[in-house]
C-alpha positions as CSV (number, residue, x, y, z in Angstrom):
1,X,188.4,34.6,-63.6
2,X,186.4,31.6,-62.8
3,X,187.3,30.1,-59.3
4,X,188.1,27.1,-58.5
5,X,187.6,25.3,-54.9
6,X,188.1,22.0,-55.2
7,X,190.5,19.4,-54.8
8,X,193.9,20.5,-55.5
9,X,195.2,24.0,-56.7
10,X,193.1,26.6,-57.7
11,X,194.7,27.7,-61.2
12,X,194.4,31.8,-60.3
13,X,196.5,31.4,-57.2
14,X,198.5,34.0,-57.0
15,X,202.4,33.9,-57.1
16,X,203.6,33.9,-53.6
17,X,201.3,31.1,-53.1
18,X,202.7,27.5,-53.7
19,X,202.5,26.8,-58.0
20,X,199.8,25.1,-60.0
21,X,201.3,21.6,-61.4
22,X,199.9,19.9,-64.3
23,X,200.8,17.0,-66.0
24,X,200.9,17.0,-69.9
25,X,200.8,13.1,-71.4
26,X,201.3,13.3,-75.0
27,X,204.0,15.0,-76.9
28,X,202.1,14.9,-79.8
29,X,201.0,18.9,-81.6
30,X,198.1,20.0,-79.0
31,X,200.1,18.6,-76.1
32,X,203.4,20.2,-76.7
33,X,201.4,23.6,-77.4
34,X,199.9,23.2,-74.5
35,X,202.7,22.7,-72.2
36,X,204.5,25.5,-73.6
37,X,201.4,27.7,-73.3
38,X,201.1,26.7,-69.5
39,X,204.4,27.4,-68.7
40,X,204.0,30.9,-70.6
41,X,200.7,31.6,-68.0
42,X,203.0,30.8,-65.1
43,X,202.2,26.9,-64.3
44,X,204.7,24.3,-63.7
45,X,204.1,21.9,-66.4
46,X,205.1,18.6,-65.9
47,X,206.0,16.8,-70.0
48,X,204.5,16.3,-72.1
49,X,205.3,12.9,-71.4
50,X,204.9,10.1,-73.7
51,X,202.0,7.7,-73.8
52,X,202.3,4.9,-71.2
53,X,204.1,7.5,-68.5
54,X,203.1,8.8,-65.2
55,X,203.3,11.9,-64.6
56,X,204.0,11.9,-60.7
57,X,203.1,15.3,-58.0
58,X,200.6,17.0,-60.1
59,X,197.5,18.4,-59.2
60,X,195.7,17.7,-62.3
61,X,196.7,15.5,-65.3
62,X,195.9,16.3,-69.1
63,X,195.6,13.6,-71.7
64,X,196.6,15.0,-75.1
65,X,196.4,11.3,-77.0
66,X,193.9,10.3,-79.9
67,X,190.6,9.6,-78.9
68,X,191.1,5.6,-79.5
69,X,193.7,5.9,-77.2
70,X,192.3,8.1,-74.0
71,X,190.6,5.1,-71.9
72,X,194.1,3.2,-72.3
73,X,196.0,6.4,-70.7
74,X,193.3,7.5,-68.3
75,X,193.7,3.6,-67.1
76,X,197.9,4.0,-67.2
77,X,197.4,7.3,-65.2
78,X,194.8,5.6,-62.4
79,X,195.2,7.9,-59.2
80,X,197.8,9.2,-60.3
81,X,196.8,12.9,-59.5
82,X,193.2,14.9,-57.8
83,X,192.0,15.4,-61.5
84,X,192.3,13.9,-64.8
85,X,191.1,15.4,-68.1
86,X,191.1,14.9,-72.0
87,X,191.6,17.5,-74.9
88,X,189.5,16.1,-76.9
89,X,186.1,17.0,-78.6
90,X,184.3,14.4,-79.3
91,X,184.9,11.3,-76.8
92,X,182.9,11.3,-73.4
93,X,184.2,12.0,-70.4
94,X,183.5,8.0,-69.2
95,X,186.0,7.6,-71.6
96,X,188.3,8.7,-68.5
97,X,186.4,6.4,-65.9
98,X,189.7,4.3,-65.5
99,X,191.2,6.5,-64.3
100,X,189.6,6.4,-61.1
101,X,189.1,10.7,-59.9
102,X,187.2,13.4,-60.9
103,X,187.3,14.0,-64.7
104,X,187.2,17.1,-67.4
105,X,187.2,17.8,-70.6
106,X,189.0,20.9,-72.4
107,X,189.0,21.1,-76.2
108,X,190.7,24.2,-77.4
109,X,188.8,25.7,-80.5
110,X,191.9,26.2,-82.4
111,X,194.0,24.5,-85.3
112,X,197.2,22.9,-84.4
113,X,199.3,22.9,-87.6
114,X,202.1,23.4,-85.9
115,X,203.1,23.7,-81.9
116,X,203.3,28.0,-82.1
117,X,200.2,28.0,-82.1
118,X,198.4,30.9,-79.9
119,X,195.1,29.9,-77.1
120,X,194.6,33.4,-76.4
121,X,191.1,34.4,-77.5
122,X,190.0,30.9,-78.6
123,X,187.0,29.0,-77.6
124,X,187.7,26.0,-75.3
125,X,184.6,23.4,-74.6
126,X,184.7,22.5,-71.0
127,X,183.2,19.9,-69.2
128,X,182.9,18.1,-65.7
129,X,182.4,14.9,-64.2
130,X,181.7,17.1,-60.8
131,X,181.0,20.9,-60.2
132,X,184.7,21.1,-58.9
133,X,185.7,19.7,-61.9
134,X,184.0,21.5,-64.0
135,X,185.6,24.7,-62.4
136,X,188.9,23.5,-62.8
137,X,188.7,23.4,-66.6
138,X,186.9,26.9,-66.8
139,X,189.9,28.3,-64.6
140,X,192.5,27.1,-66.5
141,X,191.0,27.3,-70.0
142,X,190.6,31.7,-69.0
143,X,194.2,31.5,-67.4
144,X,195.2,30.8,-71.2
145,X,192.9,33.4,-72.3
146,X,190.3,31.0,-73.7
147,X,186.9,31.6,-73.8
148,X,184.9,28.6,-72.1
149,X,182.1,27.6,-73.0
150,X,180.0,24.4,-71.4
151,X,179.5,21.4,-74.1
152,X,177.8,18.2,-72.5
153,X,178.0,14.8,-73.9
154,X,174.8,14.7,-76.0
155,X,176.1,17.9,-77.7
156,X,179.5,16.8,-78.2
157,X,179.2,15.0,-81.4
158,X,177.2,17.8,-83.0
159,X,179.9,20.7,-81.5
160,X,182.8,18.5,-83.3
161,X,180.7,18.5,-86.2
162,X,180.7,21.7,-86.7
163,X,183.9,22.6,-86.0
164,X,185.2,20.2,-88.5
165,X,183.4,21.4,-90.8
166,X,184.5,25.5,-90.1
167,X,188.5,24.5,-90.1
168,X,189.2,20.8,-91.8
169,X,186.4,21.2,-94.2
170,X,187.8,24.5,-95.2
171,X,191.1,22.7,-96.1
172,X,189.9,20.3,-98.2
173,X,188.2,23.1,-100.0
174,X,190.7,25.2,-100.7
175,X,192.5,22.3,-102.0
176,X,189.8,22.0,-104.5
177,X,190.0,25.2,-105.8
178,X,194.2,24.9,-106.3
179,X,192.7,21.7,-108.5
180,X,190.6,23.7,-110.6
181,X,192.8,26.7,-110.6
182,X,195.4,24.3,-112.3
183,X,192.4,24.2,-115.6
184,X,193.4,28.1,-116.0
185,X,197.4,27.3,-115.8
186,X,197.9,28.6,-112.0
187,X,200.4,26.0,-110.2
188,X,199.5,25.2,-106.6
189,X,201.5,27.8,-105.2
190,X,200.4,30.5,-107.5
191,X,197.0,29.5,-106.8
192,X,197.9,29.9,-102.8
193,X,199.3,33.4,-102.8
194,X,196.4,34.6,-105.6
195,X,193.4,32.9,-103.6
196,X,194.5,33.6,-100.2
197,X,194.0,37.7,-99.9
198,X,190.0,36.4,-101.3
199,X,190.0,34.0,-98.7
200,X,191.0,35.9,-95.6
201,X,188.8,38.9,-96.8
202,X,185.8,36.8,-96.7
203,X,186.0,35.0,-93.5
204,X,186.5,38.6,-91.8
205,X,183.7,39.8,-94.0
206,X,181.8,36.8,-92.6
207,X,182.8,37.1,-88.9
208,X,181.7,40.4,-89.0
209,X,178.2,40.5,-91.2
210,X,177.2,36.2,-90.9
211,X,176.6,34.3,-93.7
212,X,174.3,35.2,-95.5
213,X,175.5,39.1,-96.1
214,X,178.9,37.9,-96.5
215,X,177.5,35.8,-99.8
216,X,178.9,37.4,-102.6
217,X,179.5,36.1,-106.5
218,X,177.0,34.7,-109.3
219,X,175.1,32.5,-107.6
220,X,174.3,35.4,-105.2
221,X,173.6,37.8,-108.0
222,X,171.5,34.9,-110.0
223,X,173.6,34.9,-112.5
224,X,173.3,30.8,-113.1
225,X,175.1,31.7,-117.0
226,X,178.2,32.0,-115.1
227,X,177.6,29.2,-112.9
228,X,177.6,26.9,-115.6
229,X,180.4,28.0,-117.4
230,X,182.2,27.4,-114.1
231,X,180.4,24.1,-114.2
232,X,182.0,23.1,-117.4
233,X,185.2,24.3,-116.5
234,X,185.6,22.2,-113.3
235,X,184.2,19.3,-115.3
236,X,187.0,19.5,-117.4
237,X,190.0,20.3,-115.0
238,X,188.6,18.6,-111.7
239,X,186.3,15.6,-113.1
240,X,186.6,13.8,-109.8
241,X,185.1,17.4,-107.5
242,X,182.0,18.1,-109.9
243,X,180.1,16.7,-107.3
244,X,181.5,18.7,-104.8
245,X,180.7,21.4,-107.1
246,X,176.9,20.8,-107.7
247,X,176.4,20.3,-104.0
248,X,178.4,23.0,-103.1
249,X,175.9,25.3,-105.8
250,X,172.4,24.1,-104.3
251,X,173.6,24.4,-101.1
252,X,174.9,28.1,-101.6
253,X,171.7,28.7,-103.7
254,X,170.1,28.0,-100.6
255,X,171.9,30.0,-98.1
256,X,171.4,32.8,-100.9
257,X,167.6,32.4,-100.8
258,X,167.9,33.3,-97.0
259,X,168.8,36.9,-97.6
260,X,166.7,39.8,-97.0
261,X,165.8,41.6,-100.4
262,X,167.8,44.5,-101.2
């Protein structure tokens, strides 16, 4: 693991040595699942507390709030522990200026639907106002079993971006294709459990071959007959997502022009 020598505790002390405290604010989805994940790695977690608290005898304090919100808590929270730091992916790390110490950033990769949810083996974006800082973040991001990777601010917006676009985009399109399921009589929770097997098969087929080989279905073939039929047919059940449709189709026809010929 990454060590840590800077102010405070370093987050792989060992057990006989005196705890690692951290201070949750926000008891909101991704600070309540990560207070329980810290206290599952063996750190004394102190909340999460709600917005407007102080923590008090931490060695570093976490700000789990909307981004609108973080300068208002880092300013609530001004030396009120060694280190402060944000979970958030797209706002700055100025954004935690008020708070008056050493600042980081660690944005776990990972969906929060609900507070279960596991760190081990997901990304985390890491950032530091100082070297020290930095450190502190990539220790306790591993010591969760995250896997940290630097993100500065320039790149931040572009990062977010993307990972919108992987998990909340991915939402909204499978709530497409309940809509137009519902033109060939499938409720919405028919159209669930039917899509969901195709689904999980092809985001392992495309974490293990990338995009492009993991294309499958007409417009991959060429077979533009069938794309239009499905065209028609999401004109007349979904109205409202044939745009969605058409850009969804050139931008696939795209992606499929990329592959290597059989």
């Amino acid at each position: 693991m990454t060590e840590w020598t800077g102010t405070g505790m370093n987050p792989d002390q060992t057990s006989s040595e005196r705890r690692l405290r951290v201070g949750i604010v926000g008891p909101g989805r991704v600070g309540s699942a990560l207070a329980r994940a810290l206290r599952e790695a063996g750190v004394d977690v102190d909340g999460p507390a709600g917005r407007g608290e102080r923590p008090s005898r931490c060695d570093a304090l976490v700000l789990c709030v909307p981004d609108a919100e973080i300068a208002a808590a880092a300013e609530t929270v001004t030396a009120a522990a060694p280190l402060v730091g944000h979970t958030s992916g797209a706002t700055p790390l100025s954004a935690l200026a008020h708070a008056g110490v050493p600042a980081f950033g660690l944005h776990p990769l990972q969906s929060f639907a609900h507070p279960g949810v596991s760190f081990d083996g997901a990304g985390a974006a890491v950032a530091g106002s100082t070297p020290a800082a930095l450190a502190f973040a990539t220790a306790l991001a591993e010591r969760l079993g995250m896997r940290p990777f630097e993100i500065d601010d320039e790149g931040r917006a572009a990062y977010h971006a993307a990972a919108s676009v992987a998990s909340n985009f991915l939402v909204t399109l499978e709530a497409a294709a309940e809509a137009i399921a519902a033109g060939a009589g499938l409720g919405g929770d028919d159209a669930r459990a039917l899509l969901m097997p195709l689904v999980r098969q092809t985001v392992e087929n495309l974490a293990e071959l990338g995009p492009e080989a993991a294309l499958t279905g007409p417009i991959a073939r060429g077979d533009e007959a069938t794309v239009e039929a499905q065209r028609a047919a999401v004109a007349e059940a979904a109205p409202d997502l044939l745009d969605l449709f058409d850009e969804l189709a050139r931008q696939t026809r795209a992606l499929a022009g990329q592959r290597s010929p059989a």
